[in-house]
N, C-alpha and C positions, 0 to 999 in steps of 0.2 A: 504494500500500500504506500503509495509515495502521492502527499500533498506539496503541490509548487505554486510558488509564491516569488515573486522575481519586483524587483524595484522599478524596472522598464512596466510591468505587468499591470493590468487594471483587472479585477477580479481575480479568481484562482480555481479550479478543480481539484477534484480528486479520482486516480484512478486504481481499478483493483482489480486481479485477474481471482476468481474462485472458480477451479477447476476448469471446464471452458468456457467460460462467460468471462466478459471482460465489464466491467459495470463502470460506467463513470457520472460522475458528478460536476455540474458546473454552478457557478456561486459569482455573484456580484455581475457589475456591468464589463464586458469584453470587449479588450482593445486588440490592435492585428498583434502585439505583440504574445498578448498572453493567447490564442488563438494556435497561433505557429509555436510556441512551446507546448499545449494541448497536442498537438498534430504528429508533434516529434516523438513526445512520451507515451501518447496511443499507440502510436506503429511498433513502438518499440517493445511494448507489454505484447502486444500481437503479434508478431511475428512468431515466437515460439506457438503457438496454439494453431497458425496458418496450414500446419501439414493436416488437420483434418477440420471436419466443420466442428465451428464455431458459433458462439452467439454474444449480442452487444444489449446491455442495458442501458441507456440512457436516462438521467434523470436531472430536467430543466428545471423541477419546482423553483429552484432557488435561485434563478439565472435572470439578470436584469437585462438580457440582450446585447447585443452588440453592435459595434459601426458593421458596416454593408461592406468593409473591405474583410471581413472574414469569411463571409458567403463562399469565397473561393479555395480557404483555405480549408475549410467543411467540405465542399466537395472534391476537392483533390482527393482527400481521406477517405471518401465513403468509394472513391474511386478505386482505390488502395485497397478496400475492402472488400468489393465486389470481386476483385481478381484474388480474392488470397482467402477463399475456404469460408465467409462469415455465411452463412443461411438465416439467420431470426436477428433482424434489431425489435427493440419495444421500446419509444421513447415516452416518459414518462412528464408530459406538463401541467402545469398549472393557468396559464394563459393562451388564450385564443391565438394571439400573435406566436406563440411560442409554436403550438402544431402546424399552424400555417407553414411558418419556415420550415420544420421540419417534414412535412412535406414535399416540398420543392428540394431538399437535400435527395429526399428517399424516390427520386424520379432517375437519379442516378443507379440504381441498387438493381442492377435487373436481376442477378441469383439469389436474391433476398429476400425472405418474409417480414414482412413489415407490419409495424402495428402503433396506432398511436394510445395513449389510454391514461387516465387521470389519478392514477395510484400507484405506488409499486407495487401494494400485493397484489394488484389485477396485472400488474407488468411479471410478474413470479410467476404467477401460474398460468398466465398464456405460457412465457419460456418452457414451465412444465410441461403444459399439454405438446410441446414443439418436442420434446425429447432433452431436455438441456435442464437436468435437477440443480436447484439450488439450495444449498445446505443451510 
């Protein structure tokens, strides 16, 4: 579990790998810089989990949005994603604005099951019913 936190940075996440779900967390408002540090330490949890499928938890409740120059840096990643074994995201918001966008990431995702939904334990057990236990 590694939380980053950088001085360049405006908000912070958290990201976590449990068995093959990779869960992350975003928090406060996002600048390109904290964005491109998210993007780098995603790939980087995933990659070990890439040689078979995998699944991504998302979780915006707590995520005050970001400038429009991240838009690109989210789809690079999900681009990343699509080619490297991910099958189930479930992005979890609390704001209308928030699934929107993530929608328009998840138009990228073509080997993906996708699902947007307003709780994590409704995000748990879709992942469940997908095949991908969460302890």
């Amino acid at each position: 579990m590694e939380r980053i936190k950088t001085n360049l940075c405006h908000g912070y996440f958290l990201n976590e790998v449990k068995s093959n779900i990779l869960f992350t967390y975003w928090y406060g408002a996002w600048n390109f810089e904290t964005a491109c540090v998210w993007a780098e330490n995603y790939i980087s949890l995933a990659k070990p989990l890439s040689h078979a499928p995998w699944a991504n938890l998302v979780d915006l409740t707590h995520w005050d949005l970001g400038i429009p120059e991240i838009d690109n840096v989210v789809k690079e990643t999900n681009v990343w994603c699509d080619q490297n074994n991910l099958t189930c995201e479930v992005v979890v918001c609390s704001l209308y604005t928030q699934g929107e966008l993530a929608k328009g990431t998840h138009e990228l995702l073509n080997n993906v099951n996708t699902k947007i939904v307003t709780e994590e334990k409704e995000a748990i057990s879709w992942l469940n019913e997908k095949g991908f236990r969460v302890s």
